[in-house]
Biotite code that builds the C-alpha atoms (Angstrom):
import biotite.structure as struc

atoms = struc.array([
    struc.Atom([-1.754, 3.837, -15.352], chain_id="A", res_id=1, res_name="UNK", atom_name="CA", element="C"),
    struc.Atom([1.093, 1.238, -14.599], chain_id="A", res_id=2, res_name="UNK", atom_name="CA", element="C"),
    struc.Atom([2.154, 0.171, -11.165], chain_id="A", res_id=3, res_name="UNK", atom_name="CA", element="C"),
    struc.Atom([5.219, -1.364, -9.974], chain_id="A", res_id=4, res_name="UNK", atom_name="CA", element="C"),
    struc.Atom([5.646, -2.580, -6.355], chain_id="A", res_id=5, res_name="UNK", atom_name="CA", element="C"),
    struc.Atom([8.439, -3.668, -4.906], chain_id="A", res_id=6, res_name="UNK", atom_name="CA", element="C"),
    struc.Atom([10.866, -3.318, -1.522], chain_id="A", res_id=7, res_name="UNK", atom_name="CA", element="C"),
    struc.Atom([9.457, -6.715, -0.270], chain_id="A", res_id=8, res_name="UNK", atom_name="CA", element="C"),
    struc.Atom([11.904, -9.288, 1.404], chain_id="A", res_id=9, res_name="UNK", atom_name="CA", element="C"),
    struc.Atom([12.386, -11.757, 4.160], chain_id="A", res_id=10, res_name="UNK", atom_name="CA", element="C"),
    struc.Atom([12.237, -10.485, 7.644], chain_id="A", res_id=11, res_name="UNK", atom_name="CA", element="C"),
    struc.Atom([12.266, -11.153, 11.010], chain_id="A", res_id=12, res_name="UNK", atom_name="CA", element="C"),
    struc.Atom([9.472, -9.853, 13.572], chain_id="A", res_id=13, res_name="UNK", atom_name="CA", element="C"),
    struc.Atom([10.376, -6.649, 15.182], chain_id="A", res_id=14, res_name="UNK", atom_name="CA", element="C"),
    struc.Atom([12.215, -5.362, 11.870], chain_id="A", res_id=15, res_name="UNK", atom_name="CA", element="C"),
    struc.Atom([10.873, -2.754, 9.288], chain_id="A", res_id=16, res_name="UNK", atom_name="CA", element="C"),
    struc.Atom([10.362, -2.739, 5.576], chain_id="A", res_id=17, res_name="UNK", atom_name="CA", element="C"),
    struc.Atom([9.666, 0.202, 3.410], chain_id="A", res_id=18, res_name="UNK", atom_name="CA", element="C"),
    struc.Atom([7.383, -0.760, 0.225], chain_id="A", res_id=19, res_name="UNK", atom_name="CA", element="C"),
    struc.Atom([7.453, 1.426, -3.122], chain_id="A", res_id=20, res_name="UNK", atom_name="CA", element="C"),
    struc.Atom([4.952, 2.169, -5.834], chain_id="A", res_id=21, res_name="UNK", atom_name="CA", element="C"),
    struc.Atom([6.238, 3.411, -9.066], chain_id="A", res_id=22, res_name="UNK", atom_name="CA", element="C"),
    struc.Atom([3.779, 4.652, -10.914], chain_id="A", res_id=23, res_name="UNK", atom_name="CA", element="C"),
    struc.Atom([3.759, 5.503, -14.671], chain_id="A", res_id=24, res_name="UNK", atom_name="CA", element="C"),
    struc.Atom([1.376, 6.808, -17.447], chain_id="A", res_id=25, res_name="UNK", atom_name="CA", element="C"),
    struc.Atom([-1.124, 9.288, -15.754], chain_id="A", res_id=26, res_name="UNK", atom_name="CA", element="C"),
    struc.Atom([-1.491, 12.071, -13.472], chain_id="A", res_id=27, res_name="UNK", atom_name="CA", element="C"),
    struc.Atom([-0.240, 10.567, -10.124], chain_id="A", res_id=28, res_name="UNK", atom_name="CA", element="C"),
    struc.Atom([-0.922, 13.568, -7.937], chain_id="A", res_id=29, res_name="UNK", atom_name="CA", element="C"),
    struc.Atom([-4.563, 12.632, -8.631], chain_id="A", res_id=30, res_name="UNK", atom_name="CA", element="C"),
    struc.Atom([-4.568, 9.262, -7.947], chain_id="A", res_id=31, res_name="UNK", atom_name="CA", element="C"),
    struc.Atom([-5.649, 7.808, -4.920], chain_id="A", res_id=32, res_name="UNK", atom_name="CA", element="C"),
    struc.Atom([-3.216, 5.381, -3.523], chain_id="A", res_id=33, res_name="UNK", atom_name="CA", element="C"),
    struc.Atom([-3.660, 2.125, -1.502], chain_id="A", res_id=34, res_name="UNK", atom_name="CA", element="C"),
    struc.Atom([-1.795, -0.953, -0.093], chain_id="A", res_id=35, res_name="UNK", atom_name="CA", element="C"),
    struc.Atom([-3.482, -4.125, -0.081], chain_id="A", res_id=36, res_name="UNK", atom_name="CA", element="C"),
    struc.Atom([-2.030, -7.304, 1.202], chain_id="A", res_id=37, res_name="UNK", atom_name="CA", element="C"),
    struc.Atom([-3.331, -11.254, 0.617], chain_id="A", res_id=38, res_name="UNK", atom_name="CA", element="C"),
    struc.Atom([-1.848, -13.874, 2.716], chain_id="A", res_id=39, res_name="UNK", atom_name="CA", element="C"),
    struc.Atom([-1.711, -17.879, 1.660], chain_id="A", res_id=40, res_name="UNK", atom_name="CA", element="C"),
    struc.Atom([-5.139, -18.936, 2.108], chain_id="A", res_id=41, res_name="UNK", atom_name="CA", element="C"),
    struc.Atom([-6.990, -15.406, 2.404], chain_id="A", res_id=42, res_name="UNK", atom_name="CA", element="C"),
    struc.Atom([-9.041, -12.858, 1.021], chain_id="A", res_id=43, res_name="UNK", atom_name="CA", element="C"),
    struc.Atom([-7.176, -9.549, 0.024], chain_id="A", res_id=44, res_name="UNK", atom_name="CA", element="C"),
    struc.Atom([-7.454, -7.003, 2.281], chain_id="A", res_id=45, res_name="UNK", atom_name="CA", element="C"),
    struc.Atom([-6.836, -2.945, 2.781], chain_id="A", res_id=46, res_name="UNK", atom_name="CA", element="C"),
    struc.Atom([-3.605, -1.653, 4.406], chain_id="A", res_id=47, res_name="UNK", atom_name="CA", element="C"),
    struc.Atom([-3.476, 1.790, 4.394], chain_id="A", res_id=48, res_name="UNK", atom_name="CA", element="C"),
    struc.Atom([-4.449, 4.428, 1.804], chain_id="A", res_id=49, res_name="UNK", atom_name="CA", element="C"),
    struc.Atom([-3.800, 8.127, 1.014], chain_id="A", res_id=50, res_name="UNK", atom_name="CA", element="C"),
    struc.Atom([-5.780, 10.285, -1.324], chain_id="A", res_id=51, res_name="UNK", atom_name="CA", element="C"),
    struc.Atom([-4.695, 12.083, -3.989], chain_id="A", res_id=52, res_name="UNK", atom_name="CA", element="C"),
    struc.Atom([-5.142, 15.663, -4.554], chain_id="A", res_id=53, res_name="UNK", atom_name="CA", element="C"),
    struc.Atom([-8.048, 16.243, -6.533], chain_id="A", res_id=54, res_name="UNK", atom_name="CA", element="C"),
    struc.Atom([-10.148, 14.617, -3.826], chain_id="A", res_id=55, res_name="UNK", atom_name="CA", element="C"),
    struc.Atom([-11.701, 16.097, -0.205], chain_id="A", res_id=56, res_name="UNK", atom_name="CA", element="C"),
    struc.Atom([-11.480, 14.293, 2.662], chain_id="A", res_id=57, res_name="UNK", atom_name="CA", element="C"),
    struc.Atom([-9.487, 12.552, 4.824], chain_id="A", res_id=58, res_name="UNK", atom_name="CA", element="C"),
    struc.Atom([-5.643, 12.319, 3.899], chain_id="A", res_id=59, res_name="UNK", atom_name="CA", element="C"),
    struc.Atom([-5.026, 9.117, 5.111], chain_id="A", res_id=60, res_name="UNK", atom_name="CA", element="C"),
    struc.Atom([-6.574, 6.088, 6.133], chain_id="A", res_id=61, res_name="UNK", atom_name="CA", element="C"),
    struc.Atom([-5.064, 2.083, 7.897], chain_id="A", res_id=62, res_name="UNK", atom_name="CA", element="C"),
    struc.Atom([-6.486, -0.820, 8.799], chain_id="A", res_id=63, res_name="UNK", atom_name="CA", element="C"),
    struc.Atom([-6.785, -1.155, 12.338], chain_id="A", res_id=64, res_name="UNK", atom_name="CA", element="C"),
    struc.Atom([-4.727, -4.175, 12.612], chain_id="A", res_id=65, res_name="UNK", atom_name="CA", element="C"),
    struc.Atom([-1.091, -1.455, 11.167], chain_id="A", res_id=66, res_name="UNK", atom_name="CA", element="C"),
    struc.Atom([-2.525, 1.570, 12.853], chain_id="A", res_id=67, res_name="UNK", atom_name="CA", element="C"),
    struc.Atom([0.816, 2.900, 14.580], chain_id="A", res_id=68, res_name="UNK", atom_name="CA", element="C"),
    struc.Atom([3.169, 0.595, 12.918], chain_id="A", res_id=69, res_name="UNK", atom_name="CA", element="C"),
    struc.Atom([2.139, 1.409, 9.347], chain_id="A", res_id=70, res_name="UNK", atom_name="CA", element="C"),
    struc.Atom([2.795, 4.926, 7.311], chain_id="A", res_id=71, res_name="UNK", atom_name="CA", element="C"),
    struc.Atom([1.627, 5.535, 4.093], chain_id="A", res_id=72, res_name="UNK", atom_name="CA", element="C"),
    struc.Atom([3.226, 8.510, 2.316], chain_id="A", res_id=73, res_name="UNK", atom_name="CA", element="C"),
    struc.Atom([3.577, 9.419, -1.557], chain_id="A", res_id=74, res_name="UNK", atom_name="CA", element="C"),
    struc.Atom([5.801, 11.783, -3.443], chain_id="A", res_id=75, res_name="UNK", atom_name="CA", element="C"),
    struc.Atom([3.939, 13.113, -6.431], chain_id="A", res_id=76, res_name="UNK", atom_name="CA", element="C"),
    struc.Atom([7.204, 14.508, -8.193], chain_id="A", res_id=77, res_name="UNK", atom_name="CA", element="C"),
    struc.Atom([8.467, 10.848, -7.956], chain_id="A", res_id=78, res_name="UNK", atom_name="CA", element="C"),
    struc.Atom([5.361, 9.277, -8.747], chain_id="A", res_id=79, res_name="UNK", atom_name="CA", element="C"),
    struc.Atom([5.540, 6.957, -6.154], chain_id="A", res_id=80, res_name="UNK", atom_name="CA", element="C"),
    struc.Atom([3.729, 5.754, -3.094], chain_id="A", res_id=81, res_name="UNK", atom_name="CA", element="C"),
    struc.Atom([5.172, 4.261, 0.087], chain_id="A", res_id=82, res_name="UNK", atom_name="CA", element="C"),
    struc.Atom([4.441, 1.912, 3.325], chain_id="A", res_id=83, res_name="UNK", atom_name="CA", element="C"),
    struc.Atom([6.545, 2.197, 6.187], chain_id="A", res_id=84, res_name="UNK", atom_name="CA", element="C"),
    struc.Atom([6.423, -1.140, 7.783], chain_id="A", res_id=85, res_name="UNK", atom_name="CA", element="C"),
    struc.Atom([7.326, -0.889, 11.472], chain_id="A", res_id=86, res_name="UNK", atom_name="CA", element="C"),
    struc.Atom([7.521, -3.479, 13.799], chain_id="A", res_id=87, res_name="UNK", atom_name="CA", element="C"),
    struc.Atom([6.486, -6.189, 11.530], chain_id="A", res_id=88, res_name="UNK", atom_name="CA", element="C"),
    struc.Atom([4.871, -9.679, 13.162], chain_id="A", res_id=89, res_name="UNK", atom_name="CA", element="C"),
    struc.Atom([4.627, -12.924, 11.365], chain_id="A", res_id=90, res_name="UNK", atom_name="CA", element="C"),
    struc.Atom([0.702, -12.570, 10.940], chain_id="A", res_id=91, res_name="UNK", atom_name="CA", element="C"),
    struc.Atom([1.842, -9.303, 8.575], chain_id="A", res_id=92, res_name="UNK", atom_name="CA", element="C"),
    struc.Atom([3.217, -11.852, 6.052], chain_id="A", res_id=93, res_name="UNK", atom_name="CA", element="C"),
    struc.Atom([1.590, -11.557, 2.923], chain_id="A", res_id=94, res_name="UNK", atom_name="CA", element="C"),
    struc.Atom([2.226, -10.475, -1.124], chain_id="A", res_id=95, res_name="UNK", atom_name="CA", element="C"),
    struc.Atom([1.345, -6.620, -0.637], chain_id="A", res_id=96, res_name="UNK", atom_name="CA", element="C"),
    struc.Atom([-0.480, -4.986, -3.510], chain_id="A", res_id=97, res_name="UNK", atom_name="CA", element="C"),
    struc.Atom([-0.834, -1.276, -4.555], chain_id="A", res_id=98, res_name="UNK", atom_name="CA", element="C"),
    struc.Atom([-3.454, 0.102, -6.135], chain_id="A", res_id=99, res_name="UNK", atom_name="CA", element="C"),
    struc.Atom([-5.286, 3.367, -7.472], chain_id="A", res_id=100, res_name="UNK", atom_name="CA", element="C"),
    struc.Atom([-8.090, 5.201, -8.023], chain_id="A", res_id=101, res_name="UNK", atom_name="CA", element="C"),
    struc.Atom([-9.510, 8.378, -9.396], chain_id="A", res_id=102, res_name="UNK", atom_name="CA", element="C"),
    struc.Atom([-11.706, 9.111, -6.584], chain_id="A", res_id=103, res_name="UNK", atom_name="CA", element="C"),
    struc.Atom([-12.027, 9.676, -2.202], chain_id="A", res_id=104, res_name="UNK", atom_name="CA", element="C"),
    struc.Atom([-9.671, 7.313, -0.672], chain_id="A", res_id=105, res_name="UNK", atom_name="CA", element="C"),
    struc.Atom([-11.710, 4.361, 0.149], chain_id="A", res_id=106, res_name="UNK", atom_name="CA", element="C"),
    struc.Atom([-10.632, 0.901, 1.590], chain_id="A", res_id=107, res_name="UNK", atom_name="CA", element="C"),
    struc.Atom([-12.781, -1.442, -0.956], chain_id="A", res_id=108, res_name="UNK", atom_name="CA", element="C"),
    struc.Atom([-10.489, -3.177, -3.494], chain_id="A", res_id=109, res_name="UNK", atom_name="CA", element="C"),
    struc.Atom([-13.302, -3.602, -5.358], chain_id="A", res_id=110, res_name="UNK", atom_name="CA", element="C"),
    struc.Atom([-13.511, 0.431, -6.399], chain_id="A", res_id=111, res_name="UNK", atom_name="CA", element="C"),
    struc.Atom([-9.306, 0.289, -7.418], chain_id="A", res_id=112, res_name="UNK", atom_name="CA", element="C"),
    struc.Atom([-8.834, 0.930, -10.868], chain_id="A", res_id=113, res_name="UNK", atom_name="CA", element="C"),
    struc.Atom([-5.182, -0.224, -11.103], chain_id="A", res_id=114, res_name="UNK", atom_name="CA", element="C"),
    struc.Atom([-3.024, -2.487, -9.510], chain_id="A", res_id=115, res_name="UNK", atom_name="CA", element="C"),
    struc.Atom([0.881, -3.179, -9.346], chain_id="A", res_id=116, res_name="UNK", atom_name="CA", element="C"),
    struc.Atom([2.020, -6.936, -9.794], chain_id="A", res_id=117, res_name="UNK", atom_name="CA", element="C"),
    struc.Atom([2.613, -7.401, -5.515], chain_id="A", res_id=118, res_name="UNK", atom_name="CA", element="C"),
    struc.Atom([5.620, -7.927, -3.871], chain_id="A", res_id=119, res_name="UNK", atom_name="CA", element="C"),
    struc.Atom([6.232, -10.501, -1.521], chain_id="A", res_id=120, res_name="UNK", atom_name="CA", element="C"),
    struc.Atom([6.730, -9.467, 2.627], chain_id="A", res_id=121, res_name="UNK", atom_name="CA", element="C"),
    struc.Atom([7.468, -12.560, 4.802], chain_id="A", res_id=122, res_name="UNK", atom_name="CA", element="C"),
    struc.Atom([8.074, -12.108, 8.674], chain_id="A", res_id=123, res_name="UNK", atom_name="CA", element="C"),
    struc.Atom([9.625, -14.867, 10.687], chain_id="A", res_id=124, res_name="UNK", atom_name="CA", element="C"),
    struc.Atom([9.019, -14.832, 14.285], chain_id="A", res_id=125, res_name="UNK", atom_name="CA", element="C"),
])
C-alpha cells in the first residue's frame, strides 16, 4: 500500500484546510485510516482516525485537542482519506501524516502499517 498526502499550505488562524490521502496498491475499503501530525521539536501524535470496513467498532475517532474542528471522512471508490481542518490555531502547525492499518481503528502510530510522505500545515496567528 502507497500513500500520498497532500492539501497542506500556509494559513492563517481561523481559516480551514482540507488534507487528502491517495491511496494506491491494496484494498482501501479495508484499511483503517489515520492522520498523524509532528510539530518542530515533538513527538508524532494521533489526529483523527476512521476504520475501514472489515473492522467492528467505532467509525471514527480525534484527538481531543481537534474534536469539533476536525472531520475525518474517506471515499473508498476514490481511495482516498480526508481531514477537514476547521478553525485552525497556530499550535495546529505541524507536517500531518496519514497512515493505515489492517485492523480496529486505533490511535497508536506504533500499530500503522503504512504511511504517506506528510504534508506540511502552518497556521499564523
Amino acid at each position: 500500500v502507497q500513500l500520498q498526502a497532500s492539501g497542506g499550505g500556509l494559513v492563517q488562524a481561523g481559516d480551514s484546510l482540507r488534507l487528502s490521502c491517495a491511496a494506491s496498491g491494496g484494498s482501501f475499503s479495508f484499511l483503517t485510516m489515520g492522520w498523524f501530525r509532528q510539530a518542530p521539536g515533538k513527538e508524532r501524535e494521533f489526529v483523527a482516525g476512521i476504520r475501514g470496513i472489515e473492522w467492528s467498532g467505532i467509525d471514527t475517532k480525534y484527538a481531543h485537542f481537534v474534536e469539533g474542528r476536525f472531520t475525518i471522512s474517506r471515499d473508498n471508490a476514490r481511495k482516498k482519506a480526508y481531514l477537514q481542518m476547521n478553525s485552525l490555531k497556530p499550535e495546529d502547525t505541524a507536517v500531518y501524516y496519514c497512515a493505515a492499518r489492517r485492523a480496529l481503528l486505533g490511535d497508536s502510530d506504533s500499530t500503522y502499517d503504512y504511511w504517506g510522505q506528510g504534508t506540511e500545515v502552518t497556521v499564523s496567528s
